[in-house]
MOPAC internal coordinates of N, CA, C and O (Angstrom, degrees):
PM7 1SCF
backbone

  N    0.0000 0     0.00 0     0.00 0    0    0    0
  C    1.4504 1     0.00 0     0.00 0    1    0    0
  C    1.5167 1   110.19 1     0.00 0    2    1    0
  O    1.2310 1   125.42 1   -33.93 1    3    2    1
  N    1.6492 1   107.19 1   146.07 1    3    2    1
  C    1.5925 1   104.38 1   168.89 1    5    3    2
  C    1.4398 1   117.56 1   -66.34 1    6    5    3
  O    1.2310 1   121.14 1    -6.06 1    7    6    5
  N    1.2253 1   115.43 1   173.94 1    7    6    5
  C    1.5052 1   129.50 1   159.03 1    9    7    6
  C    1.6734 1   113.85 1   -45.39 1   10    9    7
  O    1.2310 1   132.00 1   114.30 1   11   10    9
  N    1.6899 1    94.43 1   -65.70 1   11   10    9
  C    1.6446 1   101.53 1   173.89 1   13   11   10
  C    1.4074 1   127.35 1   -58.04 1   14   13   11
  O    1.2310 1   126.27 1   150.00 1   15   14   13
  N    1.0818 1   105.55 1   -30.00 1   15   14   13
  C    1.6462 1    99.69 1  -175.95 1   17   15   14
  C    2.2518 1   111.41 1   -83.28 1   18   17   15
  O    1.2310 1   121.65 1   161.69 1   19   18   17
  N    1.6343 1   114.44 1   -18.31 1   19   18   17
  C    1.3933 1   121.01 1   155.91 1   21   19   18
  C    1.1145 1   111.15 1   -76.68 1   22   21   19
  O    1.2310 1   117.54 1   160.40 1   23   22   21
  N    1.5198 1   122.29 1   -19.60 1   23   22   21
  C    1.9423 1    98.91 1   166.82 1   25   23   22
  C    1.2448 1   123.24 1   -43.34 1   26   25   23
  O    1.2310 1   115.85 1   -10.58 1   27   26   25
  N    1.7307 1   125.49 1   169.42 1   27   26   25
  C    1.3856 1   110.55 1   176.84 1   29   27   26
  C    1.3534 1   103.91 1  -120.42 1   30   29   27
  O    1.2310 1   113.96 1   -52.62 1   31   30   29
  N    0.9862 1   129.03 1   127.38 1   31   30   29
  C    1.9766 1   151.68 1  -166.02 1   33   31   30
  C    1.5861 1    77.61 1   -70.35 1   34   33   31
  O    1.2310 1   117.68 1   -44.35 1   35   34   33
  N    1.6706 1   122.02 1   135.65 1   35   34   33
  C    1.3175 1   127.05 1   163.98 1   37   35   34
  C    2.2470 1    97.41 1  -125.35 1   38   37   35
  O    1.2310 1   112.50 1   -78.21 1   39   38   37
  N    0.9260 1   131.76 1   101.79 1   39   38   37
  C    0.9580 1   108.67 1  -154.56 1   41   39   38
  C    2.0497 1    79.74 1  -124.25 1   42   41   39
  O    1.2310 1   132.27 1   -12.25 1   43   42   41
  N    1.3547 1    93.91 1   167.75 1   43   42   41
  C    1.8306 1   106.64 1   174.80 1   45   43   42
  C    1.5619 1    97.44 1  -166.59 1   46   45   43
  O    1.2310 1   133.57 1   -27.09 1   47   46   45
  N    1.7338 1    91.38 1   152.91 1   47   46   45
  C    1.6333 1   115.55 1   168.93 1   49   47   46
  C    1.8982 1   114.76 1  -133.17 1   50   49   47
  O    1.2310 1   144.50 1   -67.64 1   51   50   49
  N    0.8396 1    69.99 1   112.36 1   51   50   49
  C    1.5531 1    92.96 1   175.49 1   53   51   50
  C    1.5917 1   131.56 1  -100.76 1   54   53   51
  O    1.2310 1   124.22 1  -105.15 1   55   54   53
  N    1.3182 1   109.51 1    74.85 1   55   54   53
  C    2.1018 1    93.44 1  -175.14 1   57   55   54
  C    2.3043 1    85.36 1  -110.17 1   58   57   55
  O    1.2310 1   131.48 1   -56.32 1   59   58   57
  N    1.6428 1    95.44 1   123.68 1   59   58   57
  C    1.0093 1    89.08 1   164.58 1   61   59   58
  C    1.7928 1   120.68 1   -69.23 1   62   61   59
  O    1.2310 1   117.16 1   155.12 1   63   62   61
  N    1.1042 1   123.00 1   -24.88 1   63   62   61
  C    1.1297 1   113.92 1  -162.96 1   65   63   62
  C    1.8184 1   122.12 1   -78.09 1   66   65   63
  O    1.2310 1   128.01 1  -163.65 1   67   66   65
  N    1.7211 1   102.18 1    16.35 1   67   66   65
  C    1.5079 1   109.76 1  -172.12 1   69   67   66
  C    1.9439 1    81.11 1  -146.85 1   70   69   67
  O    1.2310 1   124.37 1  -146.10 1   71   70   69
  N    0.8074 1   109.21 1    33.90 1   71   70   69
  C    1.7371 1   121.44 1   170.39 1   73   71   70
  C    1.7612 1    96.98 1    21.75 1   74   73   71
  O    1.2310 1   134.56 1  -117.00 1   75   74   73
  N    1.5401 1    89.44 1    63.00 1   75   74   73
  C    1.8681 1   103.61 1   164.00 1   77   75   74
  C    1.2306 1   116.51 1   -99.16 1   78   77   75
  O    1.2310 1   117.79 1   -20.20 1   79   78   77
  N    1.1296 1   121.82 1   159.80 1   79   78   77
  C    1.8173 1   122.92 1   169.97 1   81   79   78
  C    1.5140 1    99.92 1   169.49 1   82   81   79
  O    1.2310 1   130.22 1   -99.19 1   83   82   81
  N    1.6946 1    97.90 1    80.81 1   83   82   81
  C    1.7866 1   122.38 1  -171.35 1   85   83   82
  C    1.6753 1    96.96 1  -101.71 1   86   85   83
  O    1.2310 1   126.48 1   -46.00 1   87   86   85
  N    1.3071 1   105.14 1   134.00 1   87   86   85
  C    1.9185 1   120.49 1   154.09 1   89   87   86
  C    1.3726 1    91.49 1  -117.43 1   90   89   87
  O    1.2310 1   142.60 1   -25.88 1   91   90   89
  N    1.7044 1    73.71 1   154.12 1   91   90   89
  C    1.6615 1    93.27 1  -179.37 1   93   91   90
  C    1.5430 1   105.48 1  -147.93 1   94   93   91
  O    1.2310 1    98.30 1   -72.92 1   95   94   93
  N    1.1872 1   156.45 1   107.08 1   95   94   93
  C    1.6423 1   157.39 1  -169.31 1   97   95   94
  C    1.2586 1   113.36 1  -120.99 1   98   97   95
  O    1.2310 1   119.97 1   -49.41 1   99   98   97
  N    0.9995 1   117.66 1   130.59 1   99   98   97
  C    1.6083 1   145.13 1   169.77 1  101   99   98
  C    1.8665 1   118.23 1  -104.81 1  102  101   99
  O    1.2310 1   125.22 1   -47.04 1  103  102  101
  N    1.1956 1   107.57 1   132.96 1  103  102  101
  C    1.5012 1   101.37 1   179.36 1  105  103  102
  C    1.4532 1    92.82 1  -159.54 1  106  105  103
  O    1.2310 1   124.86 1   -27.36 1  107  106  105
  N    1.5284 1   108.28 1   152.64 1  107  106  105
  C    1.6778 1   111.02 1  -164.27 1  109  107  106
  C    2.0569 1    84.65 1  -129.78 1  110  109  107
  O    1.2310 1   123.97 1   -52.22 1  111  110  109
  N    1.6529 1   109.99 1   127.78 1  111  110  109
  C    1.1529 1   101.14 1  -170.63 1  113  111  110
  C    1.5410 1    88.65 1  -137.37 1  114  113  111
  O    1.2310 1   118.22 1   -35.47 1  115  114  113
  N    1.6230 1   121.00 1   144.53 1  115  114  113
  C    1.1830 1   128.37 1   159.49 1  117  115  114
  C    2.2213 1   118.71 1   -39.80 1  118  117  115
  O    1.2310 1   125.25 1   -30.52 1  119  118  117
  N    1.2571 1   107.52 1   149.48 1  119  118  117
  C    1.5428 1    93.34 1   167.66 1  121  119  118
  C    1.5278 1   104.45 1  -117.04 1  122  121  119
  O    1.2310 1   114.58 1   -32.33 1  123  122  121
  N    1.3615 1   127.87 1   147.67 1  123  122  121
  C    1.6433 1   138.46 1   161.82 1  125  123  122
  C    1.4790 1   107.09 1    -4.01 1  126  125  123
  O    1.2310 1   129.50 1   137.59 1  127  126  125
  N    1.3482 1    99.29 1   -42.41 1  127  126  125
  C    1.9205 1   109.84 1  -144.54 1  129  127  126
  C    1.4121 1    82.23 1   -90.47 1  130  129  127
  O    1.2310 1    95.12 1   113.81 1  131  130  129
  N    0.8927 1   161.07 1   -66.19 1  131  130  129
  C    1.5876 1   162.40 1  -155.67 1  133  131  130
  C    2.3247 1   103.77 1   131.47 1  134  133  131
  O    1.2310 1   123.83 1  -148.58 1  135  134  133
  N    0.7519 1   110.26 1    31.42 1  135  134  133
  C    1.2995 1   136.48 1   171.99 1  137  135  134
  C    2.1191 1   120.89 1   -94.56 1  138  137  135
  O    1.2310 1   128.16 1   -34.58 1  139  138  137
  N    1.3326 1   101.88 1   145.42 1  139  138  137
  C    1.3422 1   102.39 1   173.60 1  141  139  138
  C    1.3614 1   122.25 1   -88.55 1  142  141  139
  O    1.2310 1   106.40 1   -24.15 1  143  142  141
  N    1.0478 1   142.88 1   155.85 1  143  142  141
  C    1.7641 1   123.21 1   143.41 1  145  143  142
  C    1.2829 1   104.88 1  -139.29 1  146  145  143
  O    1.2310 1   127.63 1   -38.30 1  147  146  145
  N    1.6784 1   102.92 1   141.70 1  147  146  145
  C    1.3855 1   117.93 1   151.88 1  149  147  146
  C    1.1661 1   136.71 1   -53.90 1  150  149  147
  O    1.2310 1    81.47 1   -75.49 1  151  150  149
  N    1.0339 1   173.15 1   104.51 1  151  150  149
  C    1.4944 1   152.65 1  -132.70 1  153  151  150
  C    2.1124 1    94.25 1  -146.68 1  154  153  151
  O    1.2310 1   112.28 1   -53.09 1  155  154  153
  N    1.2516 1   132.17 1   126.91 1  155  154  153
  C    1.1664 1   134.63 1   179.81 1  157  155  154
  C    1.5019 1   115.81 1  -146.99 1  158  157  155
  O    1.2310 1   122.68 1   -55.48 1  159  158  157
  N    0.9305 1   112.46 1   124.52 1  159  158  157
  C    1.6330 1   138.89 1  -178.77 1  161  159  158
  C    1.3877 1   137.21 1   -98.76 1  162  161  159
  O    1.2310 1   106.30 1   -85.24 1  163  162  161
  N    0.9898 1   143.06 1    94.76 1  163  162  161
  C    1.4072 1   149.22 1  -134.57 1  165  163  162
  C    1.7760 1   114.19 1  -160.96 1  166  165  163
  O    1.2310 1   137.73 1   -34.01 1  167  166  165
  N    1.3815 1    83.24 1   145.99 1  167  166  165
  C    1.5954 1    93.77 1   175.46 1  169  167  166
  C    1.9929 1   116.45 1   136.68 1  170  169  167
  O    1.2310 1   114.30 1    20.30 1  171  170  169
  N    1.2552 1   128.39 1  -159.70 1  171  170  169
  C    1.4339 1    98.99 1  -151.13 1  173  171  170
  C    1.7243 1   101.38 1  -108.90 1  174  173  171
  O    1.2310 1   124.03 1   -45.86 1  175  174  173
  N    1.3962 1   109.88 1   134.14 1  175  174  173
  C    1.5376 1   122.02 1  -176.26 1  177  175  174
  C    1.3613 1   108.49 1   -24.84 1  178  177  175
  O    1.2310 1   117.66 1   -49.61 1  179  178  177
  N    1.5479 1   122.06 1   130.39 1  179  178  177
  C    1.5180 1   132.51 1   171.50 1  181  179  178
  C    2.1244 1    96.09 1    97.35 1  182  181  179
  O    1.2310 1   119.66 1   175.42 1  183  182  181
  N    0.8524 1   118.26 1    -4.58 1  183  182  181
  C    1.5534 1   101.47 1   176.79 1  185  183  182
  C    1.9417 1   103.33 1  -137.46 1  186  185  183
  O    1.2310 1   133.44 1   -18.24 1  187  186  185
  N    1.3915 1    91.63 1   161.76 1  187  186  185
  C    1.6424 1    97.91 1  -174.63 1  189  187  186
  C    1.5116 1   109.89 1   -39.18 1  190  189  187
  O    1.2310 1   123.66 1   125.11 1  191  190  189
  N    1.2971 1   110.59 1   -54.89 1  191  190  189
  C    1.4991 1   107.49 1  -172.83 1  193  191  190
  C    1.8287 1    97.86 1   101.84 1  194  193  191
  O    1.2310 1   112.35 1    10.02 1  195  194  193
  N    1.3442 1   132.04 1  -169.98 1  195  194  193
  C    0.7824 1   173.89 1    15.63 1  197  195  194
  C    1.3196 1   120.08 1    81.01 1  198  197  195
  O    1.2310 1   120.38 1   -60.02 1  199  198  197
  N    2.0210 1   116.88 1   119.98 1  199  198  197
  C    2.2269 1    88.74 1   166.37 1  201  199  198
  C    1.2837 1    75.28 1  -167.99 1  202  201  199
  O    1.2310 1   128.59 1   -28.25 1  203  202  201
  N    1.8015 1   101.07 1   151.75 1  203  202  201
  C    1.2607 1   144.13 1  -140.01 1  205  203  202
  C    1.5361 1   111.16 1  -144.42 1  206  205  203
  O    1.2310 1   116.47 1   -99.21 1  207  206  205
  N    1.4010 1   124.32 1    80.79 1  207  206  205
  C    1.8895 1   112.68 1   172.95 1  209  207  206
  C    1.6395 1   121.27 1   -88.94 1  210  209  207
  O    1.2310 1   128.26 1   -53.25 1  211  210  209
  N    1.0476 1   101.70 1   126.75 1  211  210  209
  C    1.5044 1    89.60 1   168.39 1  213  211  210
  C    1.4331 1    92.16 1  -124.19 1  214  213  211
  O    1.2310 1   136.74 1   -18.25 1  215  214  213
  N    1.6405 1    85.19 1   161.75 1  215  214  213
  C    1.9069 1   105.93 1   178.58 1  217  215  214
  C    1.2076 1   105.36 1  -113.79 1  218  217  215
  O    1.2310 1   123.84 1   -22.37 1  219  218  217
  N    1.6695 1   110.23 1   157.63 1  219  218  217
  C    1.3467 1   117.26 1   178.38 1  221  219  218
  C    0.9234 1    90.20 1  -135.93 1  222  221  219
  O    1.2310 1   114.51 1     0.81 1  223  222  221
  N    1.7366 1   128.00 1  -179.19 1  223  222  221
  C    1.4271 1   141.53 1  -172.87 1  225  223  222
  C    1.2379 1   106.59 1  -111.38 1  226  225  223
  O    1.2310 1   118.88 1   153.08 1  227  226  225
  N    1.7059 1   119.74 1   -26.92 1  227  226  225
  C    1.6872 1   123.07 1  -174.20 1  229  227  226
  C    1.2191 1    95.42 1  -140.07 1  230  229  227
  O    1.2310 1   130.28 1   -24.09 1  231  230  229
  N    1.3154 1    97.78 1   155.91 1  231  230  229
  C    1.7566 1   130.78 1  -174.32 1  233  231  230
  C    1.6627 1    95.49 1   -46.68 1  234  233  231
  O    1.2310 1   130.07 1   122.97 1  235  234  233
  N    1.5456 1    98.18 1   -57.03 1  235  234  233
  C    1.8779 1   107.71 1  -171.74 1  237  235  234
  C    1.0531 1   114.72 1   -54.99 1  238  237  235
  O    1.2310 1   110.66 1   145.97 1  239  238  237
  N    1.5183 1   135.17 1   -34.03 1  239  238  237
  C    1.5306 1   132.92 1  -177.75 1  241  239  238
  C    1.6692 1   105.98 1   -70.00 1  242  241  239
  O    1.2310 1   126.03 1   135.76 1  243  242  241
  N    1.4138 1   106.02 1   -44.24 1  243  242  241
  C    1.4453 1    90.42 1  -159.35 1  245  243  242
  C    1.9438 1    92.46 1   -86.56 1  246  245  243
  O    1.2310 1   121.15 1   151.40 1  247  246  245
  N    0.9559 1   115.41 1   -28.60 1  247  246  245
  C    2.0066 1    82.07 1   177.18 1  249  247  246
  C    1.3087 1    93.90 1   -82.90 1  250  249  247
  O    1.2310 1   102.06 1  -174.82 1  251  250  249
  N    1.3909 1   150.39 1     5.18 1  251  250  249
  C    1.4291 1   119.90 1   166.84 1  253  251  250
  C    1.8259 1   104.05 1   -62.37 1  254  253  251
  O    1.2310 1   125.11 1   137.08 1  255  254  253
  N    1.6617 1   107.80 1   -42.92 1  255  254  253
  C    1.2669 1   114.65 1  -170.95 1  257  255  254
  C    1.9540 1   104.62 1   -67.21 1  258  257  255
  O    1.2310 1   126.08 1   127.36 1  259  258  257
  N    1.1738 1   105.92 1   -52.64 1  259  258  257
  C    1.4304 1   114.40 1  -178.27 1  261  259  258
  C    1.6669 1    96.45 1   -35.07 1  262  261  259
  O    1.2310 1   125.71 1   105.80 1  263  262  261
  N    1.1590 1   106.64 1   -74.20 1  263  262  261
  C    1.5314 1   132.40 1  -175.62 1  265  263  262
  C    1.8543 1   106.21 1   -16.38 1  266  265  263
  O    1.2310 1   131.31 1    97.64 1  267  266  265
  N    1.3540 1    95.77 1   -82.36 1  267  266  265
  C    1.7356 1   134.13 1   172.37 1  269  267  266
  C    2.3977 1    99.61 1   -39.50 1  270  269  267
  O    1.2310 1   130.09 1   123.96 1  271  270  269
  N    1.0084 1    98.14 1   -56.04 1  271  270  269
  C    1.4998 1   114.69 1   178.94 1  273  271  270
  C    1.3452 1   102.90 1   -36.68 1  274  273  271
  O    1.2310 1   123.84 1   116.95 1  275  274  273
  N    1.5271 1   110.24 1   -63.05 1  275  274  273
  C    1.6557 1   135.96 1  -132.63 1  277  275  274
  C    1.7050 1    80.50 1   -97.93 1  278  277  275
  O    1.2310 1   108.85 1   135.68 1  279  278  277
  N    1.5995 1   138.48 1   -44.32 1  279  278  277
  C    1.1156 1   125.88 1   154.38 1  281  279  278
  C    1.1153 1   135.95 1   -29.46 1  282  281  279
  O    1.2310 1   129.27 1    97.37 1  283  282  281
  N    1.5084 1    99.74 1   -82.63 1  283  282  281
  C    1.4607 1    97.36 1   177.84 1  285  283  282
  C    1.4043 1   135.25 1   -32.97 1  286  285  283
  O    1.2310 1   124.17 1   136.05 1  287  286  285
  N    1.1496 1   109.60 1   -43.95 1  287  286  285
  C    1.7830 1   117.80 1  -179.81 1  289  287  286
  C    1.0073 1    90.38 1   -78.82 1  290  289  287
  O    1.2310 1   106.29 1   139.72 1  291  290  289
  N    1.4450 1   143.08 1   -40.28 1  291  290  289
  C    1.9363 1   114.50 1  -178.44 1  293  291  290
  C    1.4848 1   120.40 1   -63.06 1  294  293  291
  O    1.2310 1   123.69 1   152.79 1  295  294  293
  N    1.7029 1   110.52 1   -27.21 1  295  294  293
  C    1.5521 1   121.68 1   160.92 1  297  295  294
  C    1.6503 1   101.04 1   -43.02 1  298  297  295
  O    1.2310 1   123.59 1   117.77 1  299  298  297
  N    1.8537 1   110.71 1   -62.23 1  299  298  297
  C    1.6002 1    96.41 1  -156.98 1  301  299  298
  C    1.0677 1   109.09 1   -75.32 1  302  301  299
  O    1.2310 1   101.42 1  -176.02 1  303  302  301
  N    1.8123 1   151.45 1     3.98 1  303  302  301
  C    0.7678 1   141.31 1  -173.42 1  305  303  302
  C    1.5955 1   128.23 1   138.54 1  306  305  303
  O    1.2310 1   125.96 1   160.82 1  307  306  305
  N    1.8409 1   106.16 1   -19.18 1  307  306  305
  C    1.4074 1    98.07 1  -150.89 1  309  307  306
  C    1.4439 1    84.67 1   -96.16 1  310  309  307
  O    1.2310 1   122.52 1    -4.12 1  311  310  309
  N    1.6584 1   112.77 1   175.88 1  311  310  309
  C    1.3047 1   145.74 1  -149.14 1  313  311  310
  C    1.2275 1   116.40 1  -141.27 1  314  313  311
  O    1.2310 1   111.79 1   -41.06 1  315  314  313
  N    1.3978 1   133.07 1   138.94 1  315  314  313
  C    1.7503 1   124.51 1   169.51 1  317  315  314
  C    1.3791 1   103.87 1   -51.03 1  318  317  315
  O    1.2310 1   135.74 1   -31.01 1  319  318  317
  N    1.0267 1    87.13 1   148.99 1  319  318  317
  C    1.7407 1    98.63 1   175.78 1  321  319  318
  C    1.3641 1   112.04 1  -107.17 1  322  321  319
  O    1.2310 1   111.07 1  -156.16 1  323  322  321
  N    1.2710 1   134.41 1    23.84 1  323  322  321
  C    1.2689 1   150.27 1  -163.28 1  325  323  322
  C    1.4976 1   129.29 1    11.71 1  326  325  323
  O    1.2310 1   127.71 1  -134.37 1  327  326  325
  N    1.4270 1   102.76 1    45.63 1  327  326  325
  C    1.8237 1   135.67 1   176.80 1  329  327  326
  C    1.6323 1    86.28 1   -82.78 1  330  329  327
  O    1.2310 1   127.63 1   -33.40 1  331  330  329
  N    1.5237 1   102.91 1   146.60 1  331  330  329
  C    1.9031 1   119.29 1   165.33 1  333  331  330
  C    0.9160 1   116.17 1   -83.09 1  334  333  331
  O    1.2310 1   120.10 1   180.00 1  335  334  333

């Protein structure tokens, strides 16, 4: 795997005027077994949120999914949240 594709996506949506304030995180981590997982975290700014792993067997499945994930929510709206 590249560098870029183990970064971790910190992304948020915020419209005050429908009293939103969503995170959403993506991170692609090796497993013990020789396996990938997605690992994603979600739910509303200031509390744990929410988190979700799935495993893959190859590097290619899980950033196709990482990939597809990190889309979709830029479709609905959300934005970097400009975390390192």
């Amino acid at each position: 795997m590249d560098h870029d594709e183990t970064t971790p996506v910190h992304l948020h949506r915020i419209d005050p005027s429908r009293n939103m304030r969503r995170f959403y995180t993506l991170v692609i981590q090796p497993t013990l077994f020789g396996g990938v997982s997605v690992i994603r975290n979600w739910g509303r700014i200031g509390t744990n949120g929410q988190s979700m792993m799935e495993t893959f067997d190859s590097d290619d499945a899980a950033t196709n999914a990482f990939s597809r994930l990190e889309r979709t929510k830029r479709r609905k709206g959300y934005r970097d949240s400009g975390l390192a």
